[in-house]
C-alpha positions in Angstrom: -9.6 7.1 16.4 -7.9 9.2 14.1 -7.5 7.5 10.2 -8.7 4.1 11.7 -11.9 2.4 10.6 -14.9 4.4 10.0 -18.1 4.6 9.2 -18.1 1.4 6.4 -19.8 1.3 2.7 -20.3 -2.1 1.6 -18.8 -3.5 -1.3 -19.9 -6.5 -2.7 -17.7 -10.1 -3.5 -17.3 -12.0 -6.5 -17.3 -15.2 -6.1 -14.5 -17.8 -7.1 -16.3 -20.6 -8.6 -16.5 -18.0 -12.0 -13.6 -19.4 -13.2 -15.0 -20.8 -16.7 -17.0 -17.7 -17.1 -13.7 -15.3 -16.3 -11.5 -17.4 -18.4 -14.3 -16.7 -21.6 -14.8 -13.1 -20.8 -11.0 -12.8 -21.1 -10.3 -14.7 -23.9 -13.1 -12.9 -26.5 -12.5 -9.5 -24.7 -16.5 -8.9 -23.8 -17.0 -7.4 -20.2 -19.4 -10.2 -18.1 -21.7 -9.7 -15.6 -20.8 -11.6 -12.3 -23.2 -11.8 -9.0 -21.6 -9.7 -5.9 -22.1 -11.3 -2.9 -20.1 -11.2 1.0 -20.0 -7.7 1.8 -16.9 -6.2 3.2 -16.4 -3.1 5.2 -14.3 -0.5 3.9 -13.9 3.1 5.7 -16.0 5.7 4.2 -14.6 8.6 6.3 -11.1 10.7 5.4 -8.4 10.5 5.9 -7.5 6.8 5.3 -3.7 6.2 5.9 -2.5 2.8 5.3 1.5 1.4 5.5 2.9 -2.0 3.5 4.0 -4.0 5.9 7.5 -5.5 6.1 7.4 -9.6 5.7 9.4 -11.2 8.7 12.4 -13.9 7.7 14.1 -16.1 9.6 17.5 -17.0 9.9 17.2 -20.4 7.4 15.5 -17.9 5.3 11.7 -18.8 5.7 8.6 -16.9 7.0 8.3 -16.6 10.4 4.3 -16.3 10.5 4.4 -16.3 14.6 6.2 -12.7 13.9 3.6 -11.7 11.7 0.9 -12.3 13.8 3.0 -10.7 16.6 3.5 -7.2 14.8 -0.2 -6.9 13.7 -1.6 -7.7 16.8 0.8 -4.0 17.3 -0.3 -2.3 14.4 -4.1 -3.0 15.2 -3.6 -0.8 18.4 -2.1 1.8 16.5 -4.2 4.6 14.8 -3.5 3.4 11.2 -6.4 2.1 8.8 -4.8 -0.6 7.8 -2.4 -2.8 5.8 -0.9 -3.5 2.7 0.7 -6.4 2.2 2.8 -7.9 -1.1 4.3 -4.5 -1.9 8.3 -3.6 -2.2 8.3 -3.0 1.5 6.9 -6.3 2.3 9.7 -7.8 -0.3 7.4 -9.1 -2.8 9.8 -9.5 -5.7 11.1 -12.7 -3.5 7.9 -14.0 -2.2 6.2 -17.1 -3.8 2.9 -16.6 -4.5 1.9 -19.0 -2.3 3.5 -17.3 0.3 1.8 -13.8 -0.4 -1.9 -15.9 -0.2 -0.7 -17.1 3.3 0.4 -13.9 4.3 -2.7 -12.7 3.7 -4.9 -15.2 5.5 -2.7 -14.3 8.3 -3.2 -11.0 8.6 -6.8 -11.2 8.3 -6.9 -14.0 10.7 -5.5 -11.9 13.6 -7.3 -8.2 12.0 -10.2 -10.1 12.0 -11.9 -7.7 9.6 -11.2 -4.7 12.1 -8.7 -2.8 9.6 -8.2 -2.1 5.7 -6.6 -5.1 4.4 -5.1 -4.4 0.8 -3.1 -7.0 -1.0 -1.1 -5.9 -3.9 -0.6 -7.0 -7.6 2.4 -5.9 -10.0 2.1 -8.2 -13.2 1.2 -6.7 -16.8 -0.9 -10.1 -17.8 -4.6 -9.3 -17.8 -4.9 -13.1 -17.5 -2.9 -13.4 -14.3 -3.7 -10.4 -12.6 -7.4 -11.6 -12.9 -5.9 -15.3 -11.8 -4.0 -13.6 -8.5 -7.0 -11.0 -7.7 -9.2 -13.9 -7.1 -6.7 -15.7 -5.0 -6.3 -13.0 -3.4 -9.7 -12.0 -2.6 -10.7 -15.3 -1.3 -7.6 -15.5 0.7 -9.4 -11.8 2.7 -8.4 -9.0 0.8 -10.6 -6.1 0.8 -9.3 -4.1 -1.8 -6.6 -5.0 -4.7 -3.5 -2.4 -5.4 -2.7 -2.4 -8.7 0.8 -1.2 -9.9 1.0 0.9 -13.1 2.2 -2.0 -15.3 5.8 -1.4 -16.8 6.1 -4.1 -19.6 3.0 -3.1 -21.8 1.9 -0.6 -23.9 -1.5 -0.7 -23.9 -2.4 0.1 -20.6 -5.5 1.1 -21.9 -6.7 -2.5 -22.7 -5.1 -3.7 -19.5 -7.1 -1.6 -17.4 -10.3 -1.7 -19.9 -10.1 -5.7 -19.1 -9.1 -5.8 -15.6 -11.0 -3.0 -13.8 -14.6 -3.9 -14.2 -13.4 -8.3 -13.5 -11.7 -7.9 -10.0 -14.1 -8.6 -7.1 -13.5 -5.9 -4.7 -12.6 -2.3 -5.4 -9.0 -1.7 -6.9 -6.3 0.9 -5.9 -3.9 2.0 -8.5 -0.4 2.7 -7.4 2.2 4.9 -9.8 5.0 3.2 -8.9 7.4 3.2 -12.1 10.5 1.8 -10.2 9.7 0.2 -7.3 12.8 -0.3 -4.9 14.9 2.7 -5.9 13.3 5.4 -3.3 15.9 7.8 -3.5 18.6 6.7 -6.5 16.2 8.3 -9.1 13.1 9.5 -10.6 11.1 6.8 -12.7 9.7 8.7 -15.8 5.6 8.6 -15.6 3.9 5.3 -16.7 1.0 7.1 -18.3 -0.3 10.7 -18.9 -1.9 12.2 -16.2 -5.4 12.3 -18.4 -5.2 8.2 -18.8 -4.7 8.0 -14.8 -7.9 10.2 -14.6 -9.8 8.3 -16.6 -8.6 4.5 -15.3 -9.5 6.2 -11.3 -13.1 7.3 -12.7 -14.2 4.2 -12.9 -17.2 2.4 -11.0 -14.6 0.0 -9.3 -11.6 2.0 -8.9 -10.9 3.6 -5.3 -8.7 5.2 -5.8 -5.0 6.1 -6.9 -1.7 6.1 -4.9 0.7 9.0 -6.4 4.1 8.8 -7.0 6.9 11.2 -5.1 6.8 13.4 -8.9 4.6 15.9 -7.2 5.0 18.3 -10.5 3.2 15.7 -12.3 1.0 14.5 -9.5 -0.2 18.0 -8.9 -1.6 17.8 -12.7 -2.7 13.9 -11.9 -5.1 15.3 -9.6 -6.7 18.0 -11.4 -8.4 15.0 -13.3 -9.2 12.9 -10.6 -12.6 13.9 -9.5 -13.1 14.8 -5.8 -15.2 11.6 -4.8 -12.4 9.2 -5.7 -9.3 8.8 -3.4 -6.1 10.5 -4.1 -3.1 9.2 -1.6 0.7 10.4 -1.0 2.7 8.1 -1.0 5.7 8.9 1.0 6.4 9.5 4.2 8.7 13.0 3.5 5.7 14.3 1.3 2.9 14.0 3.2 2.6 17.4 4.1 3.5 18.8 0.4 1.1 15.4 -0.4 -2.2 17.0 1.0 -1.1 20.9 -0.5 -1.6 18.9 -3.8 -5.1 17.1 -3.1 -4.5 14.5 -1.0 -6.7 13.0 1.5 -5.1 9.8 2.7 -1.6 8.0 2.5 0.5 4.9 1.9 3.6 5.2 3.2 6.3 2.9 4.8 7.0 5.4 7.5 3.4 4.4 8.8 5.0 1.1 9.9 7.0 2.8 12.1 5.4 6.1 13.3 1.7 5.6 12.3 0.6 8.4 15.3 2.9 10.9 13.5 1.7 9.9 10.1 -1.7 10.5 10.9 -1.3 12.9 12.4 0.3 14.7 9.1 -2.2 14.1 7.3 -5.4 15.1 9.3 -3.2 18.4 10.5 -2.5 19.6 6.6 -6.0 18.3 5.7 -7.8 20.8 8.7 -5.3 23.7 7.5 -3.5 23.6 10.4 0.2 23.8 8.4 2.0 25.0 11.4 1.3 22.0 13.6 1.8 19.7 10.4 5.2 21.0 9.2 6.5 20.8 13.0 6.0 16.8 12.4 7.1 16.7 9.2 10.1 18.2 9.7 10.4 15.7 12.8 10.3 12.4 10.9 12.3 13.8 7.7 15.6 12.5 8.4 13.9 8.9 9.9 12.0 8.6 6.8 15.3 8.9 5.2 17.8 6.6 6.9 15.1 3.5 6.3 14.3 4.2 2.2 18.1 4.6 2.3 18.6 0.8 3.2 15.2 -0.6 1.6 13.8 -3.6 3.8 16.7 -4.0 5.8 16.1 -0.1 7.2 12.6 -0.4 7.8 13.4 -4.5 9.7 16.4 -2.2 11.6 14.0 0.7 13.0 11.3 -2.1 14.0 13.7 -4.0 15.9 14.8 -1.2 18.2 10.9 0.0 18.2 10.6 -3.6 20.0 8.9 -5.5 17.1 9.5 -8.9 15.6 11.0 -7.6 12.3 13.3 -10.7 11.5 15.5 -10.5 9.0 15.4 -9.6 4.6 15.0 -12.5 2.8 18.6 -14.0 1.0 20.4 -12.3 -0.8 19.6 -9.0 0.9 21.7 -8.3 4.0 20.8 -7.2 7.3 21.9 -3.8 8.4 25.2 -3.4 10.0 26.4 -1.9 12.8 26.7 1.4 11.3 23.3 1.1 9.9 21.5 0.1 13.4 23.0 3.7 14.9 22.2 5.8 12.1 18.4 4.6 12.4 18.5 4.9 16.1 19.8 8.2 15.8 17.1 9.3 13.5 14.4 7.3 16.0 15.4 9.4 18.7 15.2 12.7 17.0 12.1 11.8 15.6 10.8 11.0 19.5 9.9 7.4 19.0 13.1 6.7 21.4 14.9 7.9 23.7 
């Protein structure tokens, strides 16, 4: 099936009972040595198209796991390669962390290893994004997205320290201002030569860009061709792949994954005409949801028939006004007529 599971390398696990040995290696700054062991399958075979998925509320604000399990069960029928969960679509900022582990064991529960699960990260402590990897990784995730952090300087030393510690492969995501999709650009967090050199690594898998395509088209000229190099947005996929890249992370894949997909493989064989033609399709859908963040993307799900519940307080629902515009752009998409 196109951009689901392929052919799998194995990647190896490191195990949680390291704590006294991470917390030493931390503390005087030396790399350590840790034993790899439960091999997980990751696909080996381009292109690899993931979406973050949206976290279901209910009405007295709490998760509504039942939903959860109800839209992946969806999603696994669908051609993506998996899911990304704890991100700004999936409304991490007002998540517990608690409730992102759970998440997570919920997904896998019902994905039962059949799809890319990727948990995400955004915190500038080497300390504690060592601390939540682990957690994470025990809790099934298969790799770990890192965002660029904002609130250091020395990314450098941040990468240097995290990078070779986490247990499964990481994904770095340039993602300077997450939540404001289309108020403005976020300046770069790093040169493109630092990027280059943080996705070289042995445990790196590669790097999601951000919508600056002037600066991710340089990003990629020092990202070497065996390392993964993703769009990340649903309007760019097509101008994505012109620039390098061979997979995607996208909220749009949550709500046309076939269309994504097929985007991607399209610009990836050459075949631009058939690619722009779907593009140009989903352009003003991919709009109308960024436009209204979480409550866009929960808006389109509904009316696709999944169980997309509600943002979590103090984000509203969308309105009236809100509902048509997204069915408007659903139907000229051809996701509903």
């Amino acid at each position: 099936m196109l951009c689901d599971r392929n052919t799998p390398y194995h990647v190896p696990r490191l195990p949680s009972d390291s704590e006294h040995a991470l917390n030493r290696s931390v503390l005087t700054g030396q790399l350590a040595n840790y034993p790899r062991t439960n091999a997980v399958a990751i696909p080996s075979q381009d292109p690899i198209v993931v979406a973050p998925s949206p976290t279901p509320f209910r009405r007295d604000d709490t998760l509504d796991f039942a939903a959860i399990e109800h839209n992946v069960a969806r999603w696994l029928k669908t051609p993506l390669s998996g899911f990304v969960l704890n991100s700004e679509n999936g409304e991490e900022a007002f998540l517990s962390e608690s409730e992102q582990l759970e998440i997570v064991r919920t997904v896998q529960r019902v994905n039962n290893n059949r799809k890319l699960l990727i948990a995400g990260i955004d915190n500038p402590s080497v300390r504690e994004t060592l601390r939540i990897a682990d957690s994470l990784v025990s809790a099934g995730a298969e790799l770990v997205r890192i965002r660029i952090p904002r609130l250091t300087s020395n990314l450098d030393g941040y990468f240097d320290t995290v990078i070779p510690r986490i247990a499964v492969p990481v994904l770095i995501i340039h993602q300077m201002a997450p939540g404001t999709f289309l108020s403005h650009a976020a300046p770069a967090g790093a040169e493109a030569t630092q990027i280059g050199d943080w996705v070289a690594r042995d445990n790196v898998f590669g790097y999601i860009a951000s919508a600056d395509l002037r600066f991710e088209a340089r990003v990629r000229s020092f990202i070497t061709p065996a390392k993964r190099f993703w769009a990340g947005n649903g309007s760019l996929l097509l101008a994505g792949v012109a620039v390098g890249a061979n997979g995607a992370c996208m909220m749009l894949g949550n709500v046309a994954p076939q269309e994504c997909c097929d985007i991607v493989r399209h610009a990836m064989a050459g075949e631009l005409k058939q690619a722009q033609t779907i593009q140009d399709r989903v352009l003003e859908l991919d709009w109308q949801i960024l436009a209204r963040r979480a409550a866009g993307l929960k808006v389109a799900l509904t009316l696709l028939g999944f169980d997309s519940g509600l943002p979590r307080s103090p984000s509203q629902a969308g309105d009236d006004q809100d509902i048509q515009q997204i069915r408007e752009a659903l139907r000229r998409a051809g996701l509903l007529t």
